[in-house]
PQR file of N, CA, C, O and H, with PARSE charges and radii, in Angstrom:
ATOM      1  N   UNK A   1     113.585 103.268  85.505 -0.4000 1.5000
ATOM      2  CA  UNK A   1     112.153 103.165  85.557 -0.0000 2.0000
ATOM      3  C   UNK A   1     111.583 103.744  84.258  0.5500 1.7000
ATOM      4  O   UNK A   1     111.987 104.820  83.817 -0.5500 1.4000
ATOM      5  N   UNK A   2     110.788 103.128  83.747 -0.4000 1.5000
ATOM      6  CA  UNK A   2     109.800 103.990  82.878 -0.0000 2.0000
ATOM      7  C   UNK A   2     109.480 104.655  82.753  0.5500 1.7000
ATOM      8  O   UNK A   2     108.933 105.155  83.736 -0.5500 1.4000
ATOM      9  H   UNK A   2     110.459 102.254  84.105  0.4000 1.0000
ATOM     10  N   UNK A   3     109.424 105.616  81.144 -0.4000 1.5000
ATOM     11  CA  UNK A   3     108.376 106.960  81.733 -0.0000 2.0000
ATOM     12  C   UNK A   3     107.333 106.446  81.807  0.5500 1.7000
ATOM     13  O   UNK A   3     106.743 106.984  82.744 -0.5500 1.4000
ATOM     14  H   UNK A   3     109.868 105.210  80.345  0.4000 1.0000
ATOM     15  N   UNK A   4     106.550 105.477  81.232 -0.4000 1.5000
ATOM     16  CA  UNK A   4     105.007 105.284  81.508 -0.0000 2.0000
ATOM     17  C   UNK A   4     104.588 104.258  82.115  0.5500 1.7000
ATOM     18  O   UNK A   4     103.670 103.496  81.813 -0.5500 1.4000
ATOM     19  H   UNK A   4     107.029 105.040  80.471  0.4000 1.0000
ATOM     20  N   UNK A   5     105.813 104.249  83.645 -0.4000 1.5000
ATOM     21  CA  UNK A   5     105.346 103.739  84.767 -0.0000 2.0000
ATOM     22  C   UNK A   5     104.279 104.915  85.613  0.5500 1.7000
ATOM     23  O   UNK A   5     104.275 106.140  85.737 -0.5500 1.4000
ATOM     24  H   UNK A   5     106.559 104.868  83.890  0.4000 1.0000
ATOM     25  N   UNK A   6     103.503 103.896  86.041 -0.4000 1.5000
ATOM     26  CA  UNK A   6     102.342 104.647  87.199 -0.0000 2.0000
ATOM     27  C   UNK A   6     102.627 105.633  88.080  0.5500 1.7000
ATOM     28  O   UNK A   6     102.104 106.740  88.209 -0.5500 1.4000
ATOM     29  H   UNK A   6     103.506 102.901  85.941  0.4000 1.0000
ATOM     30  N   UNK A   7     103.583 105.073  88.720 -0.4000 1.5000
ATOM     31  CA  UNK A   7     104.685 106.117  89.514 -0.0000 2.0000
ATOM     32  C   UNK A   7     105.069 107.023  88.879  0.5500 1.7000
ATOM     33  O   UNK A   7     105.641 107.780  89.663 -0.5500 1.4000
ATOM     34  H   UNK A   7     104.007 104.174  88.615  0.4000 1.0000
ATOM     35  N   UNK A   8     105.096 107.407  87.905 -0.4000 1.5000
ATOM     36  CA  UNK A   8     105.377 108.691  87.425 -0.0000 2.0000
ATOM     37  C   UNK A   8     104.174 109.522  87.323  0.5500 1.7000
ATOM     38  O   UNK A   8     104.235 110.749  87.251 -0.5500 1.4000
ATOM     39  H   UNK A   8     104.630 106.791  87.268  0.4000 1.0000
ATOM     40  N   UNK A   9     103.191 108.921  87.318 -0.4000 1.5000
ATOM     41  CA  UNK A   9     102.022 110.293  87.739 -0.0000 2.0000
ATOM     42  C   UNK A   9     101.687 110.346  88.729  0.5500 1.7000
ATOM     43  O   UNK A   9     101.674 109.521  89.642 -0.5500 1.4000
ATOM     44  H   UNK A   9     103.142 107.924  87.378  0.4000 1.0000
ATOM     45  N   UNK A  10     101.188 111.936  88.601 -0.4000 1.5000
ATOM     46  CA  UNK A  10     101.134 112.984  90.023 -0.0000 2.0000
ATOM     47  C   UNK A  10     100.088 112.251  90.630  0.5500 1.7000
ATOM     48  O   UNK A  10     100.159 112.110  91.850 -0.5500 1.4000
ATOM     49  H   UNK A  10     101.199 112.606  87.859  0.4000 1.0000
ATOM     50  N   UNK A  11      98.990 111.683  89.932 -0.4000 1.5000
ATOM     51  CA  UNK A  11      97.362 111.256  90.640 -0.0000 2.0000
ATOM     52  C   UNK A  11      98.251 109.618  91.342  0.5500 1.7000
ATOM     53  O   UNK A  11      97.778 109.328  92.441 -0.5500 1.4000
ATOM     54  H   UNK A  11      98.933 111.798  88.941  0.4000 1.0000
ATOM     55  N   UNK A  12      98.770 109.158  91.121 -0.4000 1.5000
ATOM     56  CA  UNK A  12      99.534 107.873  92.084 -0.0000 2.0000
ATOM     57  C   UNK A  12      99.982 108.265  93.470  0.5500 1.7000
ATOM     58  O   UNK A  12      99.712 107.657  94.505 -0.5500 1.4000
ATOM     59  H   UNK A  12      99.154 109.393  90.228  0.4000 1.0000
ATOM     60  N   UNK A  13     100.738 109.417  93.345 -0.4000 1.5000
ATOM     61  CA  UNK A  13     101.247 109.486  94.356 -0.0000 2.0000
ATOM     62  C   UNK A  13      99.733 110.364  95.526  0.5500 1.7000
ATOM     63  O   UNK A  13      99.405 109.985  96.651 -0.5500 1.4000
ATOM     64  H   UNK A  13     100.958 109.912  92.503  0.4000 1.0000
ATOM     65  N   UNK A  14      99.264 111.272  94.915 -0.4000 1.5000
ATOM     66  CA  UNK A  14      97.584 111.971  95.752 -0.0000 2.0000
ATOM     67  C   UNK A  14      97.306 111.118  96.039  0.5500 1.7000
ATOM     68  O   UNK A  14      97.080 111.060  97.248 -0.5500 1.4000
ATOM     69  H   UNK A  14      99.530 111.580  94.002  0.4000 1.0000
ATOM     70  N   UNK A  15      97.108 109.878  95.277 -0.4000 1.5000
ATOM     71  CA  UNK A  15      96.408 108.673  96.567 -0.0000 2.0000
ATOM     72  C   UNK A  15      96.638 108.454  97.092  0.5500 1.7000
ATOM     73  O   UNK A  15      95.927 108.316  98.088 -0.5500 1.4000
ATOM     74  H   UNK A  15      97.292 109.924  94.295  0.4000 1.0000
ATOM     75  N   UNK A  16      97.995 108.133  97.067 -0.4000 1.5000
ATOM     76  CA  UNK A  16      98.900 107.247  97.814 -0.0000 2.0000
ATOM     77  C   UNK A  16      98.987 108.018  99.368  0.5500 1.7000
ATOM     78  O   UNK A  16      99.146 107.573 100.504 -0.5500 1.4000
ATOM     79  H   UNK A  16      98.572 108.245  96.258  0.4000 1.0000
ATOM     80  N   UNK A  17      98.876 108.834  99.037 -0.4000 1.5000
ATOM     81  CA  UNK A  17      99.012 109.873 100.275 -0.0000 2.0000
ATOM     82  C   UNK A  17      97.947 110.261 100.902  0.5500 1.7000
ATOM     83  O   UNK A  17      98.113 110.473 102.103 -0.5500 1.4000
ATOM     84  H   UNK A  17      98.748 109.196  98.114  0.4000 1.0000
ATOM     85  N   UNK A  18      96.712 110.453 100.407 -0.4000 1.5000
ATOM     86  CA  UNK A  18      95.354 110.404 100.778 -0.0000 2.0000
ATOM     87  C   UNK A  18      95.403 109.373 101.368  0.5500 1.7000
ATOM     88  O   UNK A  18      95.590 109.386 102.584 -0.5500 1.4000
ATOM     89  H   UNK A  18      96.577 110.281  99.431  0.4000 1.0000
ATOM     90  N   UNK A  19      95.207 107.877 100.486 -0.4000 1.5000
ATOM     91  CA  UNK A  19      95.212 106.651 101.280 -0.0000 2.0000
ATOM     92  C   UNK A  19      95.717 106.419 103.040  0.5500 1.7000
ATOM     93  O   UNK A  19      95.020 105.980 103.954 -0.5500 1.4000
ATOM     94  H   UNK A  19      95.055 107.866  99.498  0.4000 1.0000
ATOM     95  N   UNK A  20      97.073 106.859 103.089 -0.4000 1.5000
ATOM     96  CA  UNK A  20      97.786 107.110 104.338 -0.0000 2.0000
ATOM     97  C   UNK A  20      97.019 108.128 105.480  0.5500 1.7000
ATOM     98  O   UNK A  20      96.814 107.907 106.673 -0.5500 1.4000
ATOM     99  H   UNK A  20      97.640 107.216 102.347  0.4000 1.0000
ATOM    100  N   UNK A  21      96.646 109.428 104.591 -0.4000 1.5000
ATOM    101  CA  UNK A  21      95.883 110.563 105.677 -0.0000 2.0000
ATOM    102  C   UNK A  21      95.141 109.562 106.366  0.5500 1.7000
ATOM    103  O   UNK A  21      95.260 109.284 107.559 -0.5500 1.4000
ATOM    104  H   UNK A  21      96.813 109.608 103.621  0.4000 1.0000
ATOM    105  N   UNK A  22      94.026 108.801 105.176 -0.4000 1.5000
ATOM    106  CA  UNK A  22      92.771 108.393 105.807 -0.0000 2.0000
ATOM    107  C   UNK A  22      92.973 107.024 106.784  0.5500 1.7000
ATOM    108  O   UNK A  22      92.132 106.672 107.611 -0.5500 1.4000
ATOM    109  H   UNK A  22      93.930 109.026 104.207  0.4000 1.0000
ATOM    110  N   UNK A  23      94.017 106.448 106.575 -0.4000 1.5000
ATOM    111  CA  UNK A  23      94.458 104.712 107.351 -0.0000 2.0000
ATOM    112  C   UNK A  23      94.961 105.201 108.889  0.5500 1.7000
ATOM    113  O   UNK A  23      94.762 104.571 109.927 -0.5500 1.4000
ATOM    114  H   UNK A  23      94.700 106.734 105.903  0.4000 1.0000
ATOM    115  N   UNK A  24      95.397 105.999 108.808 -0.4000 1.5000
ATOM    116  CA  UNK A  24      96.233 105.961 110.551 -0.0000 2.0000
ATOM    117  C   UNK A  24      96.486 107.506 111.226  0.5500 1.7000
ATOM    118  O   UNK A  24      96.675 108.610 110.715 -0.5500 1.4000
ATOM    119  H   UNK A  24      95.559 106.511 107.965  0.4000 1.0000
ATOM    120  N   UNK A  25      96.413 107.130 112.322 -0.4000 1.5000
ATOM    121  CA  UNK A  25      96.576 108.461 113.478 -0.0000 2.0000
ATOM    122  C   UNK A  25      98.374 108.773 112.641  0.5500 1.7000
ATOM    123  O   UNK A  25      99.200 107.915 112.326 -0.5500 1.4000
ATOM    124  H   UNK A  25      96.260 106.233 112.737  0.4000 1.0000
ATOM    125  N   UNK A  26      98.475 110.341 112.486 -0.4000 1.5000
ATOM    126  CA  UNK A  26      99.759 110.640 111.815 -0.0000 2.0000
ATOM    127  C   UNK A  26      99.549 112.383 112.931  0.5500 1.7000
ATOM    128  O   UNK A  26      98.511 112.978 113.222 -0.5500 1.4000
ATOM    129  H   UNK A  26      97.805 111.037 112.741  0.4000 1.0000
ATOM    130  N   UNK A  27     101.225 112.766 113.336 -0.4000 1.5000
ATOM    131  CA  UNK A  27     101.220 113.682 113.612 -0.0000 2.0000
ATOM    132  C   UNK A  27     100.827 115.493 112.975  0.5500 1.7000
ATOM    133  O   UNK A  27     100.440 115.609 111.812 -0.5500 1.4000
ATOM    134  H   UNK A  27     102.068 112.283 113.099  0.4000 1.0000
ATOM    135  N   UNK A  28     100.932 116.341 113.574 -0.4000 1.5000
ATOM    136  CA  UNK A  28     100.069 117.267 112.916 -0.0000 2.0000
ATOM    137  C   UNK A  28     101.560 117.758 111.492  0.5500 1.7000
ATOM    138  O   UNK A  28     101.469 118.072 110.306 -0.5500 1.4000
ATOM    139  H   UNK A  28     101.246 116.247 114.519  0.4000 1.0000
ATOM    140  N   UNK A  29     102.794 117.585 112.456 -0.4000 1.5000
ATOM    141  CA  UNK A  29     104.021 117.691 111.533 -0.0000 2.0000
ATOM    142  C   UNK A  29     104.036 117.010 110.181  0.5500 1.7000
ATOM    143  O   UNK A  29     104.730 117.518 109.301 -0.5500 1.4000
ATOM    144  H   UNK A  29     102.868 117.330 113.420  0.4000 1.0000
ATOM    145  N   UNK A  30     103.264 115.790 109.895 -0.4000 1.5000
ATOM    146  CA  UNK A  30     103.050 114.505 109.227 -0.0000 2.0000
ATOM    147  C   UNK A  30     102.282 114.943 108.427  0.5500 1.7000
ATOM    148  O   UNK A  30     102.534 114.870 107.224 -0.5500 1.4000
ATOM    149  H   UNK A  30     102.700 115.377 110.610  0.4000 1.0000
ATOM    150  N   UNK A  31     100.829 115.671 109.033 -0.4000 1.5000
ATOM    151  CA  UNK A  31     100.109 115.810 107.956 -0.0000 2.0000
ATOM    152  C   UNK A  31     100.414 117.576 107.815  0.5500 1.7000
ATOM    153  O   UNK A  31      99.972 118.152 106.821 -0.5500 1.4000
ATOM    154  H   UNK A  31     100.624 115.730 110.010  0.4000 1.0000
ATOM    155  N   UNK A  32     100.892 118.058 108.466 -0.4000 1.5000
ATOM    156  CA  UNK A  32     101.809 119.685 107.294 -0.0000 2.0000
ATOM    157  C   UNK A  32     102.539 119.212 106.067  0.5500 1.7000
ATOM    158  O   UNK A  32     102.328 119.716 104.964 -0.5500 1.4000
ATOM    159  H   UNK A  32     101.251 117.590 109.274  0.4000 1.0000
ATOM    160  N   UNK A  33     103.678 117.928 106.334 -0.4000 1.5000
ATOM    161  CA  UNK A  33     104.432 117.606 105.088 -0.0000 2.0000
ATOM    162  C   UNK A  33     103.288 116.876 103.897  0.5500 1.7000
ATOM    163  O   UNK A  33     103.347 116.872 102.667 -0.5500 1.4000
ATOM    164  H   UNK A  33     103.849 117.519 107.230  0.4000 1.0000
ATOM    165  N   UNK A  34     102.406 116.368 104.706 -0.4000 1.5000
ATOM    166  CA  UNK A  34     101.007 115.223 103.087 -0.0000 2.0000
ATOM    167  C   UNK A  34     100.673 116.636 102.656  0.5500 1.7000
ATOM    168  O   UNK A  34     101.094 117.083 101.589 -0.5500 1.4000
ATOM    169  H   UNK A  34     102.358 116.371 105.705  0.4000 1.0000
ATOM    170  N   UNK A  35      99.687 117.553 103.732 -0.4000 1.5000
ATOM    171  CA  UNK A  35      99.373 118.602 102.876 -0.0000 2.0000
ATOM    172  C   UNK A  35     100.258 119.597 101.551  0.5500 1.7000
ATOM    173  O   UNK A  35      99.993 119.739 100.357 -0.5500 1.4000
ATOM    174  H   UNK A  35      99.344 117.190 104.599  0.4000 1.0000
ATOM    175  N   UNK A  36     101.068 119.999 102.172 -0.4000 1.5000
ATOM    176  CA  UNK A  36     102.007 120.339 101.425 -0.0000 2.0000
ATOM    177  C   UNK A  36     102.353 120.015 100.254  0.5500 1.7000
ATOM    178  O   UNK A  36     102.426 120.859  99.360 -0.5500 1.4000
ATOM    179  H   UNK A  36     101.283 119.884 103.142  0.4000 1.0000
ATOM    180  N   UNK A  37     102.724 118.271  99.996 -0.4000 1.5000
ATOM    181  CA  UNK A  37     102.876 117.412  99.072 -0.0000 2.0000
ATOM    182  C   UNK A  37     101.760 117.715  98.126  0.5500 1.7000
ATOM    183  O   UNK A  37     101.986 117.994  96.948 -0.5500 1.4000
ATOM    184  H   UNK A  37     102.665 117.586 100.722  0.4000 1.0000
ATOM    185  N   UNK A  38     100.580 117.663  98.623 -0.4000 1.5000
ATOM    186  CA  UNK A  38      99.009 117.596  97.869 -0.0000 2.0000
ATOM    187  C   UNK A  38      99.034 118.373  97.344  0.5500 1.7000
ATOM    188  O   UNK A  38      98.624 118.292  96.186 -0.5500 1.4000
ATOM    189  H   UNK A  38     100.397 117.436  99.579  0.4000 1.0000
ATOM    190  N   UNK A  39      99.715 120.100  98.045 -0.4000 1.5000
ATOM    191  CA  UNK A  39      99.429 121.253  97.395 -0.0000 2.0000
ATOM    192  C   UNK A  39     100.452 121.190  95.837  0.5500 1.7000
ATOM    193  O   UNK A  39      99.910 121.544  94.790 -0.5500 1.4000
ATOM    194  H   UNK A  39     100.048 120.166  98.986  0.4000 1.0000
ATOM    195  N   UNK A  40     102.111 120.657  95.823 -0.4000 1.5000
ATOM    196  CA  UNK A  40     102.978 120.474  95.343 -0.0000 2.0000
ATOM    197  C   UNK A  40     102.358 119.652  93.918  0.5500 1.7000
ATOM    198  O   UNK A  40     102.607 119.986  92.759 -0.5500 1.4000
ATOM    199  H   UNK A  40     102.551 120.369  96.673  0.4000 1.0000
ATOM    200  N   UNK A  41     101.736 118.824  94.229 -0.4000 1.5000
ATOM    201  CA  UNK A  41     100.871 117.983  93.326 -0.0000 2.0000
ATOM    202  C   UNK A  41      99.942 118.362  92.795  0.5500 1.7000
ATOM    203  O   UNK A  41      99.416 117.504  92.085 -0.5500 1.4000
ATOM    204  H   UNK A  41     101.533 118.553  95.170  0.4000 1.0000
ATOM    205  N   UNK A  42      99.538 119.166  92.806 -0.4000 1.5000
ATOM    206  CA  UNK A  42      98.082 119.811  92.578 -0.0000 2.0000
ATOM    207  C   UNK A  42      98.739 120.530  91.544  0.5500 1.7000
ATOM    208  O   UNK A  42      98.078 120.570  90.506 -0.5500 1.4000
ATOM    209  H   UNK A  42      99.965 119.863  93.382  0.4000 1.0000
ATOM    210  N   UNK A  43      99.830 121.107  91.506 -0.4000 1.5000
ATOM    211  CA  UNK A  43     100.343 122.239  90.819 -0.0000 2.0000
ATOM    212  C   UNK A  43     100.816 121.491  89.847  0.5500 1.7000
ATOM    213  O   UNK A  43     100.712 122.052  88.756 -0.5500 1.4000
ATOM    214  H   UNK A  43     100.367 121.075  92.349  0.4000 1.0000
ATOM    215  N   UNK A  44     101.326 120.376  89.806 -0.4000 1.5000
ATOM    216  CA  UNK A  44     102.093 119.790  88.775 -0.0000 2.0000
ATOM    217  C   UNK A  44     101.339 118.979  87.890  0.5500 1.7000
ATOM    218  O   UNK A  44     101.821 118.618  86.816 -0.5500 1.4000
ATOM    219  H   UNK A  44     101.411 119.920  90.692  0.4000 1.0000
ATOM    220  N   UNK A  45     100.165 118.655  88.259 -0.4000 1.5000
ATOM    221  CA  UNK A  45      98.389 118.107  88.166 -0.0000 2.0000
ATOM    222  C   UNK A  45      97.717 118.969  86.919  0.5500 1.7000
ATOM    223  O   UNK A  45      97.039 118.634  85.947 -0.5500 1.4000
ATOM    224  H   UNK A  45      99.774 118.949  89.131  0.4000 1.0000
ATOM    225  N   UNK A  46      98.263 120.336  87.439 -0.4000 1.5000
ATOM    226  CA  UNK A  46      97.407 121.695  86.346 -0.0000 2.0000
ATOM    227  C   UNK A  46      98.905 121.792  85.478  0.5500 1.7000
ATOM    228  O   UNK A  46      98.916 123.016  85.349 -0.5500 1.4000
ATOM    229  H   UNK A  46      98.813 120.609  88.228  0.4000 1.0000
ATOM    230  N   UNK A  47      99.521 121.568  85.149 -0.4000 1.5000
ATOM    231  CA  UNK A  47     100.629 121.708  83.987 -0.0000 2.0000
ATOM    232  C   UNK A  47     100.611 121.143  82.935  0.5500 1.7000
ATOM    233  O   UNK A  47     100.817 119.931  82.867 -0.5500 1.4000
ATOM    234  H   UNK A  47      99.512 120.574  85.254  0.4000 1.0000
ATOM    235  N   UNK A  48     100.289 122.107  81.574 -0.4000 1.5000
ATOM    236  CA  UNK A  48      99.945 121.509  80.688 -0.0000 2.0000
ATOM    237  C   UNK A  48     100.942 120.621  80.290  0.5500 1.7000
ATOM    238  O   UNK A  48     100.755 119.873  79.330 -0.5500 1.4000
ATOM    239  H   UNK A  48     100.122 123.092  81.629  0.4000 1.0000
TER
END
């Protein structure tokens, strides 16, 4: 894969996962692992 495929940035995948929060009933286990992810992303988001 590319490095300057889309998929390689952090803001692709936050949507991607937002997108999902907001589309469908997901367990509370489901959304501990999105949150989590978001937080994981967030961090890698602020790296210079």
């Amino acid at each position: 894969m590319a490095g300057t495929s889309v998929v390689n940035e952090p803001n692709y995948w936050r949507q991607r996962i937002e997108t999902i929060l907001n589309q469908r009933e997901i367990s509370r286990v489901e959304r501990e692992h999105a949150d989590a992810l978001l937080r994981r992303l967030s961090g890698i988001i602020k790296m210079p």
